[in-house]
LOMI-199236 format. One record per residue: x negated, y negated, z of N, C-alpha, C, O in turn; residue in three letters. Coordinates in nm, 2 decimals. Layout:
! LOMI-199236
- n.xx_n.yy_n.zz_ca.xx_ca.yy_ca.zz_c.xx_c.yy_c.zz_o.xx_o.yy_o.zz_res
- X_Y_Z_X_Y_Z_X_Y_Z_X_Y_Z_Ala;
...
END
This chain:
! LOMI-199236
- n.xx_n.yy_n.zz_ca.xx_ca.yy_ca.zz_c.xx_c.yy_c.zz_o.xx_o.yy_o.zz_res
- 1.69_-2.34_0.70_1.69_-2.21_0.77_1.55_-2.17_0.80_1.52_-2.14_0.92_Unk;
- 1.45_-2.15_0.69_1.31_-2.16_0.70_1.24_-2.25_0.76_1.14_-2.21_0.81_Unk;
- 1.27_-2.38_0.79_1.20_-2.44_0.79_1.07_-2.43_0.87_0.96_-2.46_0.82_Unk;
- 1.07_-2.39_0.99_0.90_-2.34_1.07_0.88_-2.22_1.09_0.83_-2.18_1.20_Unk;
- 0.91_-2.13_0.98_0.85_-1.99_0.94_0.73_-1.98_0.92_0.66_-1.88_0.96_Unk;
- 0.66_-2.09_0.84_0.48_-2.06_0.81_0.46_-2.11_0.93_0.43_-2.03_1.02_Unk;
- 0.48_-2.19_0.95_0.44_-2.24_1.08_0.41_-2.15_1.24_0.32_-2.16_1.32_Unk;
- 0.55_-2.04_1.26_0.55_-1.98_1.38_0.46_-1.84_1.31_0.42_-1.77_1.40_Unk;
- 0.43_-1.80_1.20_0.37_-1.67_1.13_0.25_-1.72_1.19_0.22_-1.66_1.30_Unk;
- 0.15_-1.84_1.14_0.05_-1.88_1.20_-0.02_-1.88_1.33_-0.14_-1.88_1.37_Unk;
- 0.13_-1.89_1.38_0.03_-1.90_1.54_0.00_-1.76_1.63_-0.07_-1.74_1.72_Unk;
- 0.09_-1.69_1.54_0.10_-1.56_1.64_-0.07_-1.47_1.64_-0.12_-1.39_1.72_Unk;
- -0.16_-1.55_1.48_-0.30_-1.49_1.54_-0.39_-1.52_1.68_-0.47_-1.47_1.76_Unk;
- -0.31_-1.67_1.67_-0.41_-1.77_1.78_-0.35_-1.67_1.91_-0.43_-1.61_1.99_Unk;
- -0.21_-1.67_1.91_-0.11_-1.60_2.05_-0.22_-1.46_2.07_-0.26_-1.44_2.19_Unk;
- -0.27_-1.38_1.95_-0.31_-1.28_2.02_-0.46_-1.27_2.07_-0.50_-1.18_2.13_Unk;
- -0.53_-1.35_2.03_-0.66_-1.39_2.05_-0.62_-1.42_2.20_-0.67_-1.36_2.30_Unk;
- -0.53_-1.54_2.22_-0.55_-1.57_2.39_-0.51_-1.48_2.45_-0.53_-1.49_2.57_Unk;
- -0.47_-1.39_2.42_-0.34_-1.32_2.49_-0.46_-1.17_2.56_-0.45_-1.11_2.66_Unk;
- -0.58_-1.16_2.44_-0.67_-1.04_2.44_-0.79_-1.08_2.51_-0.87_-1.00_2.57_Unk;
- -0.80_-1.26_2.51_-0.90_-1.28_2.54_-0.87_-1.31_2.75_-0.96_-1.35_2.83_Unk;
- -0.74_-1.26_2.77_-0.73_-1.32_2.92_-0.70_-1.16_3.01_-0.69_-1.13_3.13_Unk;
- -0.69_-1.08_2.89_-0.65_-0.94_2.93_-0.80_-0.90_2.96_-0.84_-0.82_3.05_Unk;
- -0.88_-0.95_2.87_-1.08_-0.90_2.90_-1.10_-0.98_3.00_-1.18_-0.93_3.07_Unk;
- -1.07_-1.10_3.04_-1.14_-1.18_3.13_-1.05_-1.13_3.28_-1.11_-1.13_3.39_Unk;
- -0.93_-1.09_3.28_-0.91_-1.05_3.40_-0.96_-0.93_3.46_-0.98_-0.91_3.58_Unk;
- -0.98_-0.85_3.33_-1.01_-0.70_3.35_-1.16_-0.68_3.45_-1.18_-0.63_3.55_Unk;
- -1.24_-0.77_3.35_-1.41_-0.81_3.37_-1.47_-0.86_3.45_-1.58_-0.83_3.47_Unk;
- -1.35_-1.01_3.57_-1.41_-1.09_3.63_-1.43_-0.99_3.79_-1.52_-1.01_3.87_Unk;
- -1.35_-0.91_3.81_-1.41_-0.84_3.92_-1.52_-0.74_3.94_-1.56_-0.69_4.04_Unk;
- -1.58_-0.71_3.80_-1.71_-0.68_3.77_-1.85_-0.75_3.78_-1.96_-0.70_3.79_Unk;
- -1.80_-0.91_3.79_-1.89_-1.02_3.80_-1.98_-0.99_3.91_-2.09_-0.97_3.87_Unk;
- -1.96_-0.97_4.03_-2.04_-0.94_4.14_-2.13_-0.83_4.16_-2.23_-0.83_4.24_Unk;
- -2.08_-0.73_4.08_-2.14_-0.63_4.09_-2.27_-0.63_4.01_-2.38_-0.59_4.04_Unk;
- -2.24_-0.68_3.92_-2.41_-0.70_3.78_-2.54_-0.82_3.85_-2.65_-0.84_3.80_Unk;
- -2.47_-0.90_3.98_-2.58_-0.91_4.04_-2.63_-0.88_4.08_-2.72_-0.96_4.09_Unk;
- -2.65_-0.73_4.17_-2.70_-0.61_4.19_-2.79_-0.54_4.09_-2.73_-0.52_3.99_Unk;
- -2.90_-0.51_4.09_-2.98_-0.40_4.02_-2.92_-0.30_4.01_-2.86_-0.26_3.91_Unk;
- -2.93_-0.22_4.18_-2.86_-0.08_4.15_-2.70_-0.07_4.13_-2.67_0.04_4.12_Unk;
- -2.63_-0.14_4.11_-2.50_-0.14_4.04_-2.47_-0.19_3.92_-2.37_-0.16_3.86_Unk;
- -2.57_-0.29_3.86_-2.60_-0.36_3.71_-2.64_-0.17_3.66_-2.56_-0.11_3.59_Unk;
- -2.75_-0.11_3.71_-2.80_0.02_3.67_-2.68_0.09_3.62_-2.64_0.11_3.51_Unk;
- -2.63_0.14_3.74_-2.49_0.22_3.69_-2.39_0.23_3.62_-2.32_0.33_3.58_Unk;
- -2.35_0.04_3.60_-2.25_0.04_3.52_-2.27_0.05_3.35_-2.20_0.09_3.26_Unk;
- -2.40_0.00_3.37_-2.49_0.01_3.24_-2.51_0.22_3.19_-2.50_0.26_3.07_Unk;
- -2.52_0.25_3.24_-2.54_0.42_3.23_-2.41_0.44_3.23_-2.40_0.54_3.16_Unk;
- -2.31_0.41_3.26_-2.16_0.44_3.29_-2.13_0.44_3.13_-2.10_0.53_3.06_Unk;
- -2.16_0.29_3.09_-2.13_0.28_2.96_-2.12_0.35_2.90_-2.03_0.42_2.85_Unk;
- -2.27_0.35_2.89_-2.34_0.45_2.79_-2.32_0.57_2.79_-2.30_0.61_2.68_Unk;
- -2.30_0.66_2.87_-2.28_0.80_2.89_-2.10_0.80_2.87_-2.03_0.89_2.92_Unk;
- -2.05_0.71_2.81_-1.95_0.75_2.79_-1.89_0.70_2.65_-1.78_0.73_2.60_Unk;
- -1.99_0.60_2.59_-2.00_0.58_2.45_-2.05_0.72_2.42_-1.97_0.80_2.38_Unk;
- -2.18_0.74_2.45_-2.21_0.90_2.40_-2.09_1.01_2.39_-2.05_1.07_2.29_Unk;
- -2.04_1.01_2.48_-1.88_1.15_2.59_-1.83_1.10_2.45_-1.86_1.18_2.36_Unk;
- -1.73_0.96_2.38_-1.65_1.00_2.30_-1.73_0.99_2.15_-1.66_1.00_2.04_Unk;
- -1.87_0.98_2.13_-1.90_1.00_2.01_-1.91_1.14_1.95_-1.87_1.17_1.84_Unk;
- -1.98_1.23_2.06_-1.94_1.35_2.07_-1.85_1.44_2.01_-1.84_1.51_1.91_Unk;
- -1.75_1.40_2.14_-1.57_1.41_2.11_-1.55_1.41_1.99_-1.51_1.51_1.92_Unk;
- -1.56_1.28_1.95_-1.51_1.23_1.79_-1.58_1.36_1.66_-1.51_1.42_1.58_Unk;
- -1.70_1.36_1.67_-1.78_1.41_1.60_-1.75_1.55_1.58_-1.76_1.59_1.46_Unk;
- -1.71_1.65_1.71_-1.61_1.77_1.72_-1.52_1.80_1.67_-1.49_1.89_1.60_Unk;
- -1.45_1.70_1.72_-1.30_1.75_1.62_-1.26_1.72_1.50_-1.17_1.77_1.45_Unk;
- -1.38_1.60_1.42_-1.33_1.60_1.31_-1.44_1.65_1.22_-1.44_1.61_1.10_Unk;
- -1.55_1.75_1.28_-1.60_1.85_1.21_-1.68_1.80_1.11_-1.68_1.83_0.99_Unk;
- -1.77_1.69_1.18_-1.89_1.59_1.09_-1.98_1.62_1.08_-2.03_1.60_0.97_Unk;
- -2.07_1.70_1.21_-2.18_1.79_1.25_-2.15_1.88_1.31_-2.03_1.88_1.36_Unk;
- -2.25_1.99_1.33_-2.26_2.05_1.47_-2.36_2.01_1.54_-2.48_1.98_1.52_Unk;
- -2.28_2.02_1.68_-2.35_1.96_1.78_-2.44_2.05_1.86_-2.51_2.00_1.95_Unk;
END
């Protein structure tokens, strides 16, 4: 009844690795063109960032770590 229970438990890490790793590469590859550009490598680069900052912020507010 068991018999390929360890077996199918196993694979489901590999399943989600591929599964995360095709959801980033579809997401990303129409960004490819753009980072050959300066002035749009610039922006997406500041995009990042200014919005790593926006939710560290955020985070930092509501759970009352500092004042900002």
């Amino acid at each position: 009844m068991f018999d390929g229970f360890w077996d199918n438990v196993f694979r489901y890490p590999r399943y989600f690795i591929t599964t995360l790793l095709g959801v980033l590469l579809s997401t990303f590859a129409p960004l490819a063109p753009l980072l050959k550009r300066p002035t749009t490598l610039v922006a997406i680069i500041s995009l990042l960032i200014s919005g790593f900052i926006f939710v560290t912020f955020t985070l930092r507010a509501m759970l009352g770590l500092s004042a900002v």
